[in-house]
C-alpha positions in Angstrom: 0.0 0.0 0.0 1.3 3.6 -0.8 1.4 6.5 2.1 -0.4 8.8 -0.1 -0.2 12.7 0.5 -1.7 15.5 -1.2 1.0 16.1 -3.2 1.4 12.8 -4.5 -2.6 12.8 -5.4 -1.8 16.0 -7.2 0.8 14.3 -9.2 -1.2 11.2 -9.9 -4.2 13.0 -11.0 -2.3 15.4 -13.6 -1.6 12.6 -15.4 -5.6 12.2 -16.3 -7.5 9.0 -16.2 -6.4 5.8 -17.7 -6.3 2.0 -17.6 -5.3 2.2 -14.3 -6.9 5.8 -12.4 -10.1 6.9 -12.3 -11.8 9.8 -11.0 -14.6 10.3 -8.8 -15.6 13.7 -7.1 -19.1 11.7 -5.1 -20.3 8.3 -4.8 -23.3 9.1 -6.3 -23.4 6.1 -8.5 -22.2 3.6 -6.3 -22.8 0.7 -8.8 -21.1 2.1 -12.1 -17.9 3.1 -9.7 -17.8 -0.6 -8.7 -18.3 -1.7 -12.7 -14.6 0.5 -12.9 -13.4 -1.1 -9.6 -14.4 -4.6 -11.2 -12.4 -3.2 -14.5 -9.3 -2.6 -12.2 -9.1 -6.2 -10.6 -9.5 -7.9 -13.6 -6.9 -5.2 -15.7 -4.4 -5.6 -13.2 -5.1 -3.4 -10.7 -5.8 0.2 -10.4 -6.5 3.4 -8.4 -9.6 5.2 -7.7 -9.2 8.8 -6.7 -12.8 9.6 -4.6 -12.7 13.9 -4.2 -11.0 14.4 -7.5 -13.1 16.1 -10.6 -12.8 15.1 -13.9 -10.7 17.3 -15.1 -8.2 16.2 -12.2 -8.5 18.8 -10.0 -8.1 17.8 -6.2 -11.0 19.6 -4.9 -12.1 16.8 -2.0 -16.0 16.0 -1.3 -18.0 17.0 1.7 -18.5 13.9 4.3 -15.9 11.5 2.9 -16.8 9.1 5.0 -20.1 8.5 4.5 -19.0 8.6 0.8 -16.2 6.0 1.6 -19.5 4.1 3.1 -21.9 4.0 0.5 -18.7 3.0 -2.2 -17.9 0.1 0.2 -21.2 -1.2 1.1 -21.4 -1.5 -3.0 -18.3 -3.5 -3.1 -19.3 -5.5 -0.3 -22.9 -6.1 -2.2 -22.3 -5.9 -6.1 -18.8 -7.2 -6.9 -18.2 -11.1 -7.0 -16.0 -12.6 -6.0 -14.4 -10.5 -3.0 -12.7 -7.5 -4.0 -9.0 -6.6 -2.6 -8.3 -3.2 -1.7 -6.6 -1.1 0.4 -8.3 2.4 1.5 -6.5 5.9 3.2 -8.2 8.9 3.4 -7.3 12.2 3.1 -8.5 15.4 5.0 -8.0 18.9 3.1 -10.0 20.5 5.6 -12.4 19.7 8.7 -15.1 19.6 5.8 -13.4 18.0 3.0 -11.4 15.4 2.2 -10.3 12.6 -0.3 -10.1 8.8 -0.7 -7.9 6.7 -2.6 -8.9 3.1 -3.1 -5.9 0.9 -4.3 -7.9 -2.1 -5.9 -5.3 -5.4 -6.7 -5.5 -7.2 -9.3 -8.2 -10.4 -8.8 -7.2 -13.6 -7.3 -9.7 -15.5 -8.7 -10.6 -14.2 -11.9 -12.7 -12.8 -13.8 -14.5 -10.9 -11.1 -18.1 -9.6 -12.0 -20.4 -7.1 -10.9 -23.6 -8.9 -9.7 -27.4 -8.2 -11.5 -28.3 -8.2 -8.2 -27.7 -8.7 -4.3 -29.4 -12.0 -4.5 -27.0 -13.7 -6.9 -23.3 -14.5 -8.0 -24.1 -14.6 -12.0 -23.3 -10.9 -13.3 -21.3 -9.1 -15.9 -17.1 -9.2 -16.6 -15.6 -5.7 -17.2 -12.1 -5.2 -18.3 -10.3 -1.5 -18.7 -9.5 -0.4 -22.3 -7.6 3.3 -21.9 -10.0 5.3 -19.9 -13.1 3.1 -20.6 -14.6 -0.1 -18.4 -16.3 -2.3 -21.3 -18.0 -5.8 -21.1 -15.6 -8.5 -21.1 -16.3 -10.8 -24.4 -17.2 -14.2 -23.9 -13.0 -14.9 -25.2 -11.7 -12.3 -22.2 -13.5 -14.1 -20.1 -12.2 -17.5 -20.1 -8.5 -16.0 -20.9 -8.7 -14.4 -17.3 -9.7 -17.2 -15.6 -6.9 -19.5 -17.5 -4.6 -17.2 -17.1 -4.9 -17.3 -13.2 -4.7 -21.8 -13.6 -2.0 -22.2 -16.0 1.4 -21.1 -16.6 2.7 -22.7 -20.2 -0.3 -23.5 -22.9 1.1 -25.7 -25.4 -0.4 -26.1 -28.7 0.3 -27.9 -32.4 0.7 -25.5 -35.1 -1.8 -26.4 -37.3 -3.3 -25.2 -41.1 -5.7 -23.4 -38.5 -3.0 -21.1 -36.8 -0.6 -20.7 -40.3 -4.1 -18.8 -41.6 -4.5 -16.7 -39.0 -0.6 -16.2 -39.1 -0.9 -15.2 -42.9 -3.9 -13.1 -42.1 -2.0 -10.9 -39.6 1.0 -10.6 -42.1 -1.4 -8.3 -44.3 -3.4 -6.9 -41.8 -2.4 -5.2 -38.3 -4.9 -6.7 -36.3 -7.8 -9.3 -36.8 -11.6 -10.0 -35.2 -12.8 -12.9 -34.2 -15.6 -12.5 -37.1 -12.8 -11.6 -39.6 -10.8 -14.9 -38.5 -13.6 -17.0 -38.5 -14.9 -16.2 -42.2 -11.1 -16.2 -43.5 -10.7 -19.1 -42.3 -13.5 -20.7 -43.0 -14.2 -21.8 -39.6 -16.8 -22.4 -37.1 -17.1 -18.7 -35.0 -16.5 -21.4 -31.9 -13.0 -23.4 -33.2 -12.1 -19.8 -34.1 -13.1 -18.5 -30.3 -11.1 -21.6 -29.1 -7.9 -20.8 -31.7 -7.5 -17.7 -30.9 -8.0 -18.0 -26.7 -5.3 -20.5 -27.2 -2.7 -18.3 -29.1 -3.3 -15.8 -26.5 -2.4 -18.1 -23.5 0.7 -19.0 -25.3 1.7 -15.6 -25.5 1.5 -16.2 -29.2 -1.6 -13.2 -29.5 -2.4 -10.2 -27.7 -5.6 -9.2 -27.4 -7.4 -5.6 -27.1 -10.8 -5.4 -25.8 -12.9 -3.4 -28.0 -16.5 -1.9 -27.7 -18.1 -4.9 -29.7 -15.2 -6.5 -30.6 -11.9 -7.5 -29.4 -8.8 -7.0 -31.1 -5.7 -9.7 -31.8 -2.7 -8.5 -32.6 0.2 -10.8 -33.3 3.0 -10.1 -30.4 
């Protein structure tokens, strides 16, 4: 955990938001600040800055506790399964203050944020740059093999050498792209390309709609 000041929130927040900060000035939302708190732990890690505006000025909130409150009974409630953090608050006066959640990367991943307080089923969010989108069906199951296996071995196949000669003449490829290129089934394509991405073969760049692969 970092001893956070002022000055070092100052810094922080001058750099603007990205895949790993986010700012908050009030908890008003308590649910879509735990969808970017979900993003974090599944992005590897991240820090929300509570009292900060949007255009990263350091202005503190009024009653940062009870705003620490409300954001923590929503991470208690909505996110599945538990999410790590560690918590300081700053005061910049006897009426203002700010809070600065340092959210770890998940141990068992992907974590989601729940429909409900009744259930575990929910939705996957991964961070992009400054956005939290849905995790795609092929994040998902790359987050939680990622966290189970180390090597993934695989045969290089007439599957892979298309994809391989597909990325030669074009940057980056879709799932949709691959799969009518290829001629292929959209799942053996899902399943090719999850597998290329374990093995460090593939990166790939979640997308509104879409994800990206990129050969490495």
């Amino acid at each position: 955990m970092v001893n956070w000041s002022i000055r070092r929130i100052s810094e922080l927040a001058k750099k603007g938001e990205g895949v790993h900060l986010e700012f908050k000035k009030k908890a008003n939302f308590p649910d879509k600040i735990a969808k970017e708190l979900v993003a974090f732990a599944n992005t590897q890690g991240g820090v929300l800055l509570l009292g900060v505006d949007d255009d990263g000025t350091v202005s503190g909130t009024r009653d940062i506790e009870g705003e620490v409150y409300v954001l923590e009974q929503a991470i208690r409630n909505l996110i599945w399964p538990k999410l790590e953090y560690a918590l300081q608050i700053i005061k910049l006066n006897e009426k203002k203050g700010i809070a600065v959640f340092e959210i770890e990367r998940g141990k068992k991943l992907p974590l989601h944020l729940k429909e409900n307080l009744n259930t575990k089923t929910g939705k996957a969010y991964v961070r992009a740059g400054e956005q939290s989108l849905q995790a795609s069906k092929e994040m998902r199951e790359i987050l939680r093999r990622r966290i189970k296996e180390k090597d993934t071995q695989f045969t290089f196949g007439e599957k892979e050498r298309k994809l391989m000669e597909l990325l030669e003449s074009n940057q980056n490829i879709t799932l949709k792209n691959y799969a009518q290129a290829a001629n292929l089934s959209k799942f053996i394509a899902s399943r090719t390309l999850i597998k290329l991405v374990l093995a460090n073969v593939l990166e790939i760049q979640p997308e509104e709609g879409q994800d990206l692969y990129f050969r490495k």
